[in-house]
PAZAPA-4460 file (N, C-alpha, C; in steps of 0.05 Angstrom, whole numbers, plus 32768, in hexadecimal, padded with zeros to 4 digits):
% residues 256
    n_x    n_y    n_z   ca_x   ca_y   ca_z    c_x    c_y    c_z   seq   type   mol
   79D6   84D9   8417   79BC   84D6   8408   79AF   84BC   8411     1      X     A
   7996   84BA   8409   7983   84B0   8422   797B   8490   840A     2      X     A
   7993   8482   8405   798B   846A   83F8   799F   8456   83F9     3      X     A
   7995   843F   83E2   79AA   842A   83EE   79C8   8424   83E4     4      X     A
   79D3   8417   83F6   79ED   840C   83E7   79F1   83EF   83DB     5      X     A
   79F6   83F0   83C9   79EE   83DA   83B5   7A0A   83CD   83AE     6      X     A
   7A09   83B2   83B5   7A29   83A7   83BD   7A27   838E   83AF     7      X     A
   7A3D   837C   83A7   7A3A   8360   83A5   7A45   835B   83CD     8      X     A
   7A4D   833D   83CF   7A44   8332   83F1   7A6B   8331   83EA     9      X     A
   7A7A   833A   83D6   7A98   833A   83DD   7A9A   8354   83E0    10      X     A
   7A89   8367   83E0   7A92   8381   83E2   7A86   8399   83FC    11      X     A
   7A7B   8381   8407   7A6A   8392   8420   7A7B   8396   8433    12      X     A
   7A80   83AB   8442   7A9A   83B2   8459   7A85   83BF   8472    13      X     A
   7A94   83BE   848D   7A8E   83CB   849B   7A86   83E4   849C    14      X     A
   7A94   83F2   8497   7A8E   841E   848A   7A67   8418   847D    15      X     A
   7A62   8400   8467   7A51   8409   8459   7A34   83F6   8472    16      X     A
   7A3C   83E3   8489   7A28   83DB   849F   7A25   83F5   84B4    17      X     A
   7A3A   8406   84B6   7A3C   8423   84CE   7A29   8438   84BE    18      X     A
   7A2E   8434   84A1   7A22   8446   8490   79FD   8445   8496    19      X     A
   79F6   842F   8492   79D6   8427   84A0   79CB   8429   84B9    20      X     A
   79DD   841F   84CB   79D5   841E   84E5   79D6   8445   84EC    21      X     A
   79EF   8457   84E2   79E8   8469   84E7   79D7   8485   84DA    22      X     A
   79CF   846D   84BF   79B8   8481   84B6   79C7   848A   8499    23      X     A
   79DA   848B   8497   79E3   849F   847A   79D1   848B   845F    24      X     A
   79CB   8476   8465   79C4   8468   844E   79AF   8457   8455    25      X     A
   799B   8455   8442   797E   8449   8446   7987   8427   844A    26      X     A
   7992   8413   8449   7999   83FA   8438   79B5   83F4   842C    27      X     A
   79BE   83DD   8436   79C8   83C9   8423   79C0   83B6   8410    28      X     A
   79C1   83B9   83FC   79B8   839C   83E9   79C9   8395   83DF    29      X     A
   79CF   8377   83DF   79E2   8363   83DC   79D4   8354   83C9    30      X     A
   79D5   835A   83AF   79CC   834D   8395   79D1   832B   838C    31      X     A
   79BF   8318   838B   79C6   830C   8380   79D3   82F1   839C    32      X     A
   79CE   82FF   83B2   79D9   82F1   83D3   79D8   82DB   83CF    33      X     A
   79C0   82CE   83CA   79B9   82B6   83CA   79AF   82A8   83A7    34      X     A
   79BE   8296   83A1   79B6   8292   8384   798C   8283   8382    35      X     A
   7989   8288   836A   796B   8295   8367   7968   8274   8367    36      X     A
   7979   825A   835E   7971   8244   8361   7967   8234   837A    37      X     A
   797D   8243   8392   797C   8237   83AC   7960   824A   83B8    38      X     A
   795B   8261   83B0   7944   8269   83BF   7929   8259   83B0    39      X     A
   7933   824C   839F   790D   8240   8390   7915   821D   8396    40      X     A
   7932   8211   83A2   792E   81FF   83B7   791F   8200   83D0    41      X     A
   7921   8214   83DC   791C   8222   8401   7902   8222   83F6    42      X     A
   78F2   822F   83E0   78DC   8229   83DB   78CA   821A   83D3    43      X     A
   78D4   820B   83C1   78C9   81EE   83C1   78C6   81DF   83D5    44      X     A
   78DE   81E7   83EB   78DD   81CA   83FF   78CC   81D5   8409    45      X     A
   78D2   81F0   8418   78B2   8200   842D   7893   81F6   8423    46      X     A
   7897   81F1   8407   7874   81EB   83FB   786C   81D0   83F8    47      X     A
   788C   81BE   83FE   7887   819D   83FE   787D   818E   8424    48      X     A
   7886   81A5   8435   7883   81A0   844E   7868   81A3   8459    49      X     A
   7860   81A1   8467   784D   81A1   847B   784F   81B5   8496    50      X     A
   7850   81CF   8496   7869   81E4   84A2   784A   81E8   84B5    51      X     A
   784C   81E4   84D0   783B   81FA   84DA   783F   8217   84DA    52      X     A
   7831   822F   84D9   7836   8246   84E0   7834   8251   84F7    53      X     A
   784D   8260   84FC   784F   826C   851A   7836   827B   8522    54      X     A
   7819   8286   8516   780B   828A   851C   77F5   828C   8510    55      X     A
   77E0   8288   8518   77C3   828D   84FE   77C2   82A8   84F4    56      X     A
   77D3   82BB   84FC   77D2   82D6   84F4   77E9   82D9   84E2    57      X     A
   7802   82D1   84E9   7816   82D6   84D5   7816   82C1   84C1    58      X     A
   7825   82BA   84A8   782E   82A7   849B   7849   82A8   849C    59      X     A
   7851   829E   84B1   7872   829F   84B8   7876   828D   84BC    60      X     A
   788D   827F   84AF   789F   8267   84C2   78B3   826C   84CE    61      X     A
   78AD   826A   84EA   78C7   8270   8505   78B6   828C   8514    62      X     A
   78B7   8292   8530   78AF   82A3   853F   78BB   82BB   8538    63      X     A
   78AF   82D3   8541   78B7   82EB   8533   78B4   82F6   8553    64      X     A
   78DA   82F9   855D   78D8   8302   857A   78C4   8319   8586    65      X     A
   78BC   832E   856F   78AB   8341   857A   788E   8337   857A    66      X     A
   7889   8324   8579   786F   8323   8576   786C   830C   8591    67      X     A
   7882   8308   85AA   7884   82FC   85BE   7894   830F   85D2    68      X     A
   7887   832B   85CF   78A0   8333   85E5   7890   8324   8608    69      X     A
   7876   831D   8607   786C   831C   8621   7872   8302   8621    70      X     A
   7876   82F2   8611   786E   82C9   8616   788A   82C3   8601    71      X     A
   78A4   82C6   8617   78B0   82C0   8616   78C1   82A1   8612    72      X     A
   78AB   828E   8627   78B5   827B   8624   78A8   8260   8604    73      X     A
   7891   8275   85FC   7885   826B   85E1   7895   8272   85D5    74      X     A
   789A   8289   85CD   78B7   828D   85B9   78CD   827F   85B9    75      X     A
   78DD   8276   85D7   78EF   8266   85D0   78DF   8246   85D1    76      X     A
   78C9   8241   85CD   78C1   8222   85BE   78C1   8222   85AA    77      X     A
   78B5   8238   85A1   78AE   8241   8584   78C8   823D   8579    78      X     A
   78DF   824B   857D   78F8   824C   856C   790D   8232   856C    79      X     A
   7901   8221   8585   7907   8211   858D   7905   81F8   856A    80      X     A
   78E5   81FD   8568   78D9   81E6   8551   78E1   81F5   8537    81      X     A
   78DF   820D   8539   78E8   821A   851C   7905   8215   8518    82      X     A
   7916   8218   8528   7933   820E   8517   7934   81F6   8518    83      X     A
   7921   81E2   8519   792A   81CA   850A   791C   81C3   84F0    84      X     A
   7909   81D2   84F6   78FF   81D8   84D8   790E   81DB   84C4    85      X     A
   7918   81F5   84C8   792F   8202   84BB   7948   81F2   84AF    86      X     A
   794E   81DD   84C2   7960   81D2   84BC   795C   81C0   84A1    87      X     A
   793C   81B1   84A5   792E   81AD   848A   7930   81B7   8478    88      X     A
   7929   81CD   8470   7926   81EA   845C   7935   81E5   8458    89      X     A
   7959   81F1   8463   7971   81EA   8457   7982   81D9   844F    90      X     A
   7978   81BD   844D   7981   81A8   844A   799B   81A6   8437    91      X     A
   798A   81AE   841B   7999   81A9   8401   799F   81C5   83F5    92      X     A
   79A3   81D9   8403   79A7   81F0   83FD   79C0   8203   8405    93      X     A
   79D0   8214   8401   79E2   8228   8411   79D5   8230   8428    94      X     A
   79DB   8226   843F   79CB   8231   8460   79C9   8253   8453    95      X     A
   79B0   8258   8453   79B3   827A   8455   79B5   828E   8473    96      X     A
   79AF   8278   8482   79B0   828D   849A   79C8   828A   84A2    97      X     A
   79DE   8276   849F   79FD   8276   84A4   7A07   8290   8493    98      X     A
   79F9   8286   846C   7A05   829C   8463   7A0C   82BB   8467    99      X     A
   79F0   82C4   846F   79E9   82D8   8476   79F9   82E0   848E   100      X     A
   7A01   82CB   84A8   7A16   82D0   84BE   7A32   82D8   84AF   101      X     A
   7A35   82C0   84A3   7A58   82C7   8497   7A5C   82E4   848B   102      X     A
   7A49   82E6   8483   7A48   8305   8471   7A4D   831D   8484   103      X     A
   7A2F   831D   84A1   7A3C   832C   84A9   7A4E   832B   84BD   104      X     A
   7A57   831F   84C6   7A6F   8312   84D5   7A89   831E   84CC   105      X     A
   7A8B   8319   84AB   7AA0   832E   84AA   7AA0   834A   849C   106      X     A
   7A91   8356   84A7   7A8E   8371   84A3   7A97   8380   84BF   107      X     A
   7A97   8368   84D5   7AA0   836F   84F6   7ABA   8359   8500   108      X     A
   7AD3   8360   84EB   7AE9   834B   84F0   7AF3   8349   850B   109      X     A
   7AEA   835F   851C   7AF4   8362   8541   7ADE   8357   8552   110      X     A
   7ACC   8350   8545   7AAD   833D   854F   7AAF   8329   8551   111      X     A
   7AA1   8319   8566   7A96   82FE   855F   7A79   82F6   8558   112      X     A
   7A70   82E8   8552   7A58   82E5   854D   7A4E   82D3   8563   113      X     A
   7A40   82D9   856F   7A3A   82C1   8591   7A22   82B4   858B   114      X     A
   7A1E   829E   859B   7A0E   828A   8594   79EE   829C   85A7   115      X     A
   79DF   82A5   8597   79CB   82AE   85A7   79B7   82A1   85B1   116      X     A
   79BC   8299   85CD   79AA   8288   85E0   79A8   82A1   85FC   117      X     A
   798E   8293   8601   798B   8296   861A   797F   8287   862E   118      X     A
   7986   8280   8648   797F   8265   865A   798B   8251   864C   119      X     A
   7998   824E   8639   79A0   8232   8630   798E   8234   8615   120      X     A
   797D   823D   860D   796C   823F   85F4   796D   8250   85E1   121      X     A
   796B   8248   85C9   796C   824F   85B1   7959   8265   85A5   122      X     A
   7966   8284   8597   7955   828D   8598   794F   8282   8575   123      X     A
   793A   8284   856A   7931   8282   8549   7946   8290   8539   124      X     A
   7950   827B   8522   7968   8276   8518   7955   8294   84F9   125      X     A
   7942   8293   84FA   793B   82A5   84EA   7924   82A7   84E3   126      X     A
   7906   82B4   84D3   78ED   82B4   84D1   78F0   82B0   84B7   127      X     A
   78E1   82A1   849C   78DB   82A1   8487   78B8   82AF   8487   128      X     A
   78B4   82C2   8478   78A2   82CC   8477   788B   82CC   845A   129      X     A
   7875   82C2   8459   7871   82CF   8436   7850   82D9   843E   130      X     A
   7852   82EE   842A   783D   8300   842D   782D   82FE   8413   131      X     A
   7816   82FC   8413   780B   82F6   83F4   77F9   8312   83E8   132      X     A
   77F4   830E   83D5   77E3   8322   83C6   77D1   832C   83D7   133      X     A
   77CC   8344   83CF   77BD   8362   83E7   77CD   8366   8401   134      X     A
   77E4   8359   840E   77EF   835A   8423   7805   8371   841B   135      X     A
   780A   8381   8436   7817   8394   8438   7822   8395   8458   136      X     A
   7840   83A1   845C   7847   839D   8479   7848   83BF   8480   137      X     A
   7836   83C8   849D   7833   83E7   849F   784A   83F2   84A9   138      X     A
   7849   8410   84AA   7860   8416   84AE   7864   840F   84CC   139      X     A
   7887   8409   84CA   7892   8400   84EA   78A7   8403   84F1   140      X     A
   78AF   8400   8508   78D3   83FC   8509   78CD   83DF   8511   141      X     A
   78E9   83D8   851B   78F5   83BD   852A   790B   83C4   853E   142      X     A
   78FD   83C5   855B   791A   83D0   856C   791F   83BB   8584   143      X     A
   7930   839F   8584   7929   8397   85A0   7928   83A8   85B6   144      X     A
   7946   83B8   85B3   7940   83C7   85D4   7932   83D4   85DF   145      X     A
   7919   83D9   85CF   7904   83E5   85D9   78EE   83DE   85DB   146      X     A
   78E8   83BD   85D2   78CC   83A7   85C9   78D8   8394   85D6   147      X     A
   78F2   838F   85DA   78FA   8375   85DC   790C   836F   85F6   148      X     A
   7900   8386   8609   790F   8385   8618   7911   8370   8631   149      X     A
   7901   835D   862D   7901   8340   8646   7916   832D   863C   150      X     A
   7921   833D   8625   7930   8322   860D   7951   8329   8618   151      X     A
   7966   831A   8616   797B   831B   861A   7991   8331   8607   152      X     A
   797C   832C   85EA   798D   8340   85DD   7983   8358   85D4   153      X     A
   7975   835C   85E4   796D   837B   85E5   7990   8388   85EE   154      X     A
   7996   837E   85FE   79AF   838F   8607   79C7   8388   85F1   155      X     A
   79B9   839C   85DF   79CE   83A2   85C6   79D2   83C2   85BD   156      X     A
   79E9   83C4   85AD   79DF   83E3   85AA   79E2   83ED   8594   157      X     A
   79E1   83D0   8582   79D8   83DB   8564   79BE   83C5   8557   158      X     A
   79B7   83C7   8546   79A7   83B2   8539   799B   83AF   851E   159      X     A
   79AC   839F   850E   79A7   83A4   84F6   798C   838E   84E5   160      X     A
   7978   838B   84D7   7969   837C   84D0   7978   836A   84AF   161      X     A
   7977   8358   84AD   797E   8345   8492   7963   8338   8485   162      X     A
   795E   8344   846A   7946   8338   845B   7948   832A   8444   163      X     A
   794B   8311   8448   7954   8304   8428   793C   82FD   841F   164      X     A
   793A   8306   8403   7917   82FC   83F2   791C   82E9   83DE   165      X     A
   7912   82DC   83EA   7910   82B6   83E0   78FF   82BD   83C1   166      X     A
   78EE   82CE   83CC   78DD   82CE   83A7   78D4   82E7   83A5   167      X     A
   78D2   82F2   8395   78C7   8309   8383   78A4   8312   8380   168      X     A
   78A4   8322   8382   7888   8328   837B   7882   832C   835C   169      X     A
   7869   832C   8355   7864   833B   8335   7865   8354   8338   170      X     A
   785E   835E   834B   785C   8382   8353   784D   8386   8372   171      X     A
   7863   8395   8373   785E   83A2   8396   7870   839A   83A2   172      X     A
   7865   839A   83BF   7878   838D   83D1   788F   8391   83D6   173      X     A
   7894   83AA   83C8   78B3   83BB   83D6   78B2   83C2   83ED   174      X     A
   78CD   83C7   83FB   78D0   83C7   8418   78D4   83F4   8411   175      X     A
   78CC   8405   8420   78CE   8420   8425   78DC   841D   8434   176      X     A
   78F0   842F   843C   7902   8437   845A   7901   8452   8453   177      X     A
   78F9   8460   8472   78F3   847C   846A   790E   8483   8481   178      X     A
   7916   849F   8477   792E   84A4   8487   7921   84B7   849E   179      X     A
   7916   84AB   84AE   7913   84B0   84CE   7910   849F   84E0   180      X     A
   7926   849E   84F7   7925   8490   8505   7913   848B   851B   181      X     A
   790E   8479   8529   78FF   8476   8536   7900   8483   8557   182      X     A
   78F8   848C   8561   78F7   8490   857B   78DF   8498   8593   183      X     A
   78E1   8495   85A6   78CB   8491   85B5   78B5   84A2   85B3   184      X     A
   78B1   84B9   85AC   789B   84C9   85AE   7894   84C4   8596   185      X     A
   7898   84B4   8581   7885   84A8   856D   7870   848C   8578   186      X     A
   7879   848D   858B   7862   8479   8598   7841   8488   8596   187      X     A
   783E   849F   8590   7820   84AD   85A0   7819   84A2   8585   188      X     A
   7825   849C   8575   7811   848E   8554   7815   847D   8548   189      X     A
   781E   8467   8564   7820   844E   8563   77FA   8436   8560   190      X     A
   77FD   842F   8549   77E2   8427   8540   77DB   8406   854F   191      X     A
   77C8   8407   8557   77B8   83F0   8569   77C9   83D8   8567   192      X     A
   77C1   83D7   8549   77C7   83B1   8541   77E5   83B7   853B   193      X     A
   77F5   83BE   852A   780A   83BB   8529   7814   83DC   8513   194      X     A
   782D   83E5   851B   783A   83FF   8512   7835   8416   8514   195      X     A
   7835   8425   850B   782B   8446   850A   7820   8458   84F6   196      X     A
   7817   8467   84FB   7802   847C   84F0   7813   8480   84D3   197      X     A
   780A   8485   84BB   781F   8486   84AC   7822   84AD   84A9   198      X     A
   7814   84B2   84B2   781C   84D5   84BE   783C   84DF   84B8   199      X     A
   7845   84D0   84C8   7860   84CB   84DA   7872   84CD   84C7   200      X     A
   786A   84BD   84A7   787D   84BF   848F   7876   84D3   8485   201      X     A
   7866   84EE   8484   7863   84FA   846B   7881   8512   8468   202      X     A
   7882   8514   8451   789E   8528   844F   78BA   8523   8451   203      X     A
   78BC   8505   8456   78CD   84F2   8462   78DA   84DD   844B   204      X     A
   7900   84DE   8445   7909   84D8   8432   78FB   84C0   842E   205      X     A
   7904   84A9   841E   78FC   8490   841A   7902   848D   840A   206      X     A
   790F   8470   8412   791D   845B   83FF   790C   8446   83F0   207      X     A
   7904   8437   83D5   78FF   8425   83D6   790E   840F   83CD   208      X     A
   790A   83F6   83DD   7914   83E0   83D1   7905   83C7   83C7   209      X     A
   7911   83C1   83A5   7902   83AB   839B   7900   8390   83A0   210      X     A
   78E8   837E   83AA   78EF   8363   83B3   78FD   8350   8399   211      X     A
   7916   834E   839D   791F   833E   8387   7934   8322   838E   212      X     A
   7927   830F   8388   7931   82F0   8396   7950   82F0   839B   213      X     A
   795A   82EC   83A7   797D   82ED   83AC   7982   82FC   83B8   214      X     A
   7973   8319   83B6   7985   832B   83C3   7983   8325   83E1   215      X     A
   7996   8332   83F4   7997   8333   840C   7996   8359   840B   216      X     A
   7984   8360   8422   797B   837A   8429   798A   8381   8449   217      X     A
   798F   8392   8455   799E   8396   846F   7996   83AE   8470   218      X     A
   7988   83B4   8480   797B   83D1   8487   7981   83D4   84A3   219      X     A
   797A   83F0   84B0   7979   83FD   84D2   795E   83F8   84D4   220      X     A
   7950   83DB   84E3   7932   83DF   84EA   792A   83F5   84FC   221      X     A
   793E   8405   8506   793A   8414   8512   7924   8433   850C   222      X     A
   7929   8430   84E9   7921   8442   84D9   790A   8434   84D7   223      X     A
   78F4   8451   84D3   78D8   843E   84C8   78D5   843D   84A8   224      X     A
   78C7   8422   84AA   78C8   840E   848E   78B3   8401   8487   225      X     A
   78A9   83FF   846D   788D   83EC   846B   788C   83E4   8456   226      X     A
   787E   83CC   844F   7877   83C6   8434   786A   83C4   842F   227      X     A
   7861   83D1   8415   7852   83D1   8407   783F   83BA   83F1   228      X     A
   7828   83C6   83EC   7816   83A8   83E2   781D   8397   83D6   229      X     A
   781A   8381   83DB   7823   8370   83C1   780B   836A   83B1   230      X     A
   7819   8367   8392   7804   8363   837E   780A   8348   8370   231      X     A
   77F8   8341   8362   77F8   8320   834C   77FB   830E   8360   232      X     A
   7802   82FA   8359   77FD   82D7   835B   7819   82D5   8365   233      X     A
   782D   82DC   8367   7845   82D6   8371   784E   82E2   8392   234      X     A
   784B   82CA   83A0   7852   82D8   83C0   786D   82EA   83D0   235      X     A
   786C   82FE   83D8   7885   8302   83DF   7889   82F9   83FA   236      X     A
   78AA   82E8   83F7   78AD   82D9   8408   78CA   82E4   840E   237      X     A
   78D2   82E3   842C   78EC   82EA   842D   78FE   82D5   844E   238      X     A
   7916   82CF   8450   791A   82D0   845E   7928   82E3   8475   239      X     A
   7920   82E6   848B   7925   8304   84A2   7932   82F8   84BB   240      X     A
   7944   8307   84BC   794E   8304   84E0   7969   8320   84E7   241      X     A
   796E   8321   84FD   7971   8338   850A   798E   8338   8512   242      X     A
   79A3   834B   8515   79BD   833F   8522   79B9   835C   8537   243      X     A
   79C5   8352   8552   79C8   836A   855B   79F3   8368   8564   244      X     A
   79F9   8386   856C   7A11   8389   8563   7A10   8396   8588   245      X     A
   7A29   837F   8597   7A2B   838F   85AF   7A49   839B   85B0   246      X     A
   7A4E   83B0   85C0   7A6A   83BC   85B0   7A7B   83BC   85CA   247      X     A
   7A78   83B2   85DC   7A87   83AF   85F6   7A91   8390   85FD   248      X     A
   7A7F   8381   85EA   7A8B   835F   85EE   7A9A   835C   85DD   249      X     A
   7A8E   836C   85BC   7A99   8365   85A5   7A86   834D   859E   250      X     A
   7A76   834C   8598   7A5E   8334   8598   7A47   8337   8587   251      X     A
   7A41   8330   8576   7A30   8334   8565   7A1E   8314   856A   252      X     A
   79FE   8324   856D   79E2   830C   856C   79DB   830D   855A   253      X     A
   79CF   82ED   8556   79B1   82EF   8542   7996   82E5   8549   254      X     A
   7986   82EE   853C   796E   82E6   8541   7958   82F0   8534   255      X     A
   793F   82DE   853C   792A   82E2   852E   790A   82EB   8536   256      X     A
***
């Protein structure tokens, strides 16, 4: 059945990460991942700083590798200045992007987790994102090996997405995962600026998930996904980054 698995972070196993990547289940949610005090630290500090944004178009802090598959070497500057940012952000807090490693790290006890560089450079330790009232994300996937292929870790052959939400909305701003996967001949309704025709979903299972502060979310970006509007005075904000899973080194990436 086409929804999520709903875990505390001592009870998540491998079977229920194979379970997503190969489709039997919309989601993991890991309730409660991050306690609701340390995410309204990460936010306070984010609103005490002086943060440039990775672009006049997004409101992101840290590069968002697809949005550099051509200008490669901006991305690794970009990720270059954003993880020390980061390092800011997490000062006085549980590192969440360690956490979020340790977590899944052991769900793959015959894995390592490798230091993801390439040339000697760092790829972005992770993207913090917040989207404000009337904003909505269209429908999409997320696939390096097929966007990201100038990148080193495109040569992976799984790839799972991690979404921790720092804050809550008043209403909206749930994430959909519809159960169809992505594949190339959905390109012909691939839309200008960014995603696809929403055609593509009609008749098509779907999951929703509620933005709720702590949780940690683990979906197949592979599947297409979107979110929906957000409403009131409260931003939804999340932290995002990517692991990919190679099965011949035993090596698990991250990135952002």
């Amino acid at each position: 059945m086409w929804k999520s698995i709903i875990v505390t972070k001592n009870q998540i196993e491998n079977k229920d990460i194979k379970k997503i990547i190969d489709g039997e289940n919309s989601s993991i949610i890991i309730k409660n991942f991050l306690k609701k005090e340390d995410c309204k630290k990460i936010i306070k500090k984010i609103s005490s700083m002086n943060i440039e944004k990775d672009s006049k178009k997004f409101n992101h802090i840290g590069p968002f590798l697809m949005n550099y598959t051509t200008k490669k070497e901006k991305y690794f500057d970009n990720a270059e200045k954003a993880n020390e940012v980061f390092k800011k952000i997490f000062v006085n807090v549980e590192n969440p992007v360690n956490k979020i490693k340790t977590t899944i790290s052991k769900c793959f006890p015959n894995y390592k987790i490798a230091e993801t560089k390439e040339n000697q450079r760092n790829y972005a330790s992770c993207t913090i994102r917040r989207h404000e009232n009337g904003k909505s994300i269209p429908l999409h996937k997320d696939n390096v090996r097929y966007e990201g292929v100038e990148y080193q870790v495109s040569k992976i052959n799984s790839q799972i997405s991690c979404i921790l939400h720092l804050q809550e909305t008043e209403k909206g701003g749930n994430l959909s995962i519809y159960n169809k996967r992505w594949e190339k001949k959905l390109e012909k309704y691939r839309e200008i600026e960014f995603g696809y025709n929403p055609i593509i979903k009609e008749n098509i299972l779907m999951d929703t998930i509620e933005s709720k502060s702590g949780d940690l979310v683990i979906i197949n970006p592979n599947y297409l996904h979107e979110v929906k509007k957000i409403q009131g005075n409260s931003d939804r904000i999340t932290l995002g980054m990517f692991f990919g899973i190679e099965n011949k080194t035993k090596k698990i990436f991250s990135w952002a």
